[in-house]
N, C-alpha and C positions, 0 to 999 in steps of 0.2 A: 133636584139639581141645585136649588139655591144652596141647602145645607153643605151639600160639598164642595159646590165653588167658595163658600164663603171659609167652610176651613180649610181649602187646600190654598186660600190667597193668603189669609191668616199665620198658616207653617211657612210659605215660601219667604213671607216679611218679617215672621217675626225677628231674625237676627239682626235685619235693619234696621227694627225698635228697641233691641235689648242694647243695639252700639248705633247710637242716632247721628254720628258723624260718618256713618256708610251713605245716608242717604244723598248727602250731596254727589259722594264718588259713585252711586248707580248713577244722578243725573250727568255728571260729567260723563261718564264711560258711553250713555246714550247717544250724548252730544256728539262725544270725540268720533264716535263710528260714524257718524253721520255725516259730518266735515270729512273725516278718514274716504271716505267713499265716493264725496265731490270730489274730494281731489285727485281719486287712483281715475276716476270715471276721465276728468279733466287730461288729465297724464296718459291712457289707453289711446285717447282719441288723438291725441298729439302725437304717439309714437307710432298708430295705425297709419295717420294722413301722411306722416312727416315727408315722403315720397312723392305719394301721389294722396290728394286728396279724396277723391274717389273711394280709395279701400276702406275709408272712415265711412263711409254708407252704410253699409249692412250695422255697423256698430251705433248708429244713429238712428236708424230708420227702426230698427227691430225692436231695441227697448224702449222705443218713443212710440209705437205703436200697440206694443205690448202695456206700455201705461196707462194708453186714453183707453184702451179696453177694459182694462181693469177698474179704472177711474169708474165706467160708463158701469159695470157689474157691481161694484161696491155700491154706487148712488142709488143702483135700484131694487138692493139688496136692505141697504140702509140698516146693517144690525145694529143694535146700540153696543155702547163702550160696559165696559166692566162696572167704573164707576155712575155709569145711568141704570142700569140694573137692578145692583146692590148699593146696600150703602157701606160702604170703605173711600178710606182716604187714598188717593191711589198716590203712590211715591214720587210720580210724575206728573207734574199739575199739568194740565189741558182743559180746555175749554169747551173744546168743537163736541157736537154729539155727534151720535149714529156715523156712519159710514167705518163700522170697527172691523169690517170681515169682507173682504181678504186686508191683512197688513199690506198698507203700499210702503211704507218704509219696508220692511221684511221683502216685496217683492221686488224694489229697485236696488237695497242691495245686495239680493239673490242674481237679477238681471246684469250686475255690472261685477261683481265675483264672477258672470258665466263669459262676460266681454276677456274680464284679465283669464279666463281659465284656457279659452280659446286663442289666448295669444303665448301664455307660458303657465306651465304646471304648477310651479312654485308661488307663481302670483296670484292664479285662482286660487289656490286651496288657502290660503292665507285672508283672501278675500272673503271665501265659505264660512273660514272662523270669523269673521267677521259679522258677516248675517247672521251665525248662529249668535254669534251676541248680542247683537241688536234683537233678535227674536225676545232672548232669556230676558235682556234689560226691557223690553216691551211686557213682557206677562208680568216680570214681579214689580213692575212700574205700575201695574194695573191700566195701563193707557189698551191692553187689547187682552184678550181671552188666547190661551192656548190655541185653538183652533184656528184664530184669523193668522198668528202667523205662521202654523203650518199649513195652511192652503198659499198663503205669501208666498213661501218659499218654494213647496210646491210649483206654484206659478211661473215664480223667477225661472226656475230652473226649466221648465220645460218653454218658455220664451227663451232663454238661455242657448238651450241646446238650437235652435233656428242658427245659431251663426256657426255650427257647427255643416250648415250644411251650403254655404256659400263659400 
């Protein structure tokens, strides 16, 4: 496994290091989805309540639930990160160790793409693209493995799908 993880991070980066002003735009593109995300999450909950406060419940309660769960399974899962593994420079500096599987970025903004998906169609799927980038920009960042964020997203979606039935 190490021999292929290490060339399959290797191919995904290399065009990063062949044009070394890509790397700042992966770090920005991470950041942006990230911010992109507070603020659709911030904007859902505002448009949900605007009425009545109340209807923002399920939109609160669900993926704030669905968090500490996942919080609580990652902590005691504790995989380690790409770069504690191997050794590569990962494109995205991070500090923190272990807790690399599930992606909670990958699963909060799966959870909050399934908030806007359940209020209008155009706004979810637009949101979707959005996790999937955050995903992409997470593996070739090396900040997480393939696999942590597709169980992320994974996750999202099926915590997701719960507002679908309120």
């Amino acid at each position: 496994m190490k021999k292929d993880y290490l060339q399959f991070y290797h191919h995904i980066t290399a065009p990063f290091y062949r044009h070394p002003w890509t790397i700042p735009l992966l770090r920005a593109v991470n950041k942006f989805v990230v911010w992109a995300m507070y603020f659709a999450y911030i904007v859902i909950l505002v448009w949900v309540g605007k009425n009545n406060v109340l209807k923002a419940g399920p939109f609160l309660l669900i993926p704030g639930i669905g968090f500490i769960l996942l919080s609580f399974i990652r902590q005691r899962i504790n995989a380690p990160r790409p770069y504690e593994k191997f050794s590569i420079n990962p494109l995205i500096r991070r500090q923190k160790t272990g807790d690399s599987l599930p992606s909670r970025h990958v699963f909060s903004a799966t959870v909050i793409a399934m908030c806007g998906l359940r209020l209008n169609l155009i706004l979810g799927v637009i949101l979707l693209v959005l996790a999937v980038v955050s995903a992409i920009t997470r593996v070739i960042g090396g900040v997480h493995f393939p696999r942590d964020v597709v169980i992320g997203f994974i996750c999202g979606v099926i915590c997701g799908s719960f507002l679908f039935l309120v």
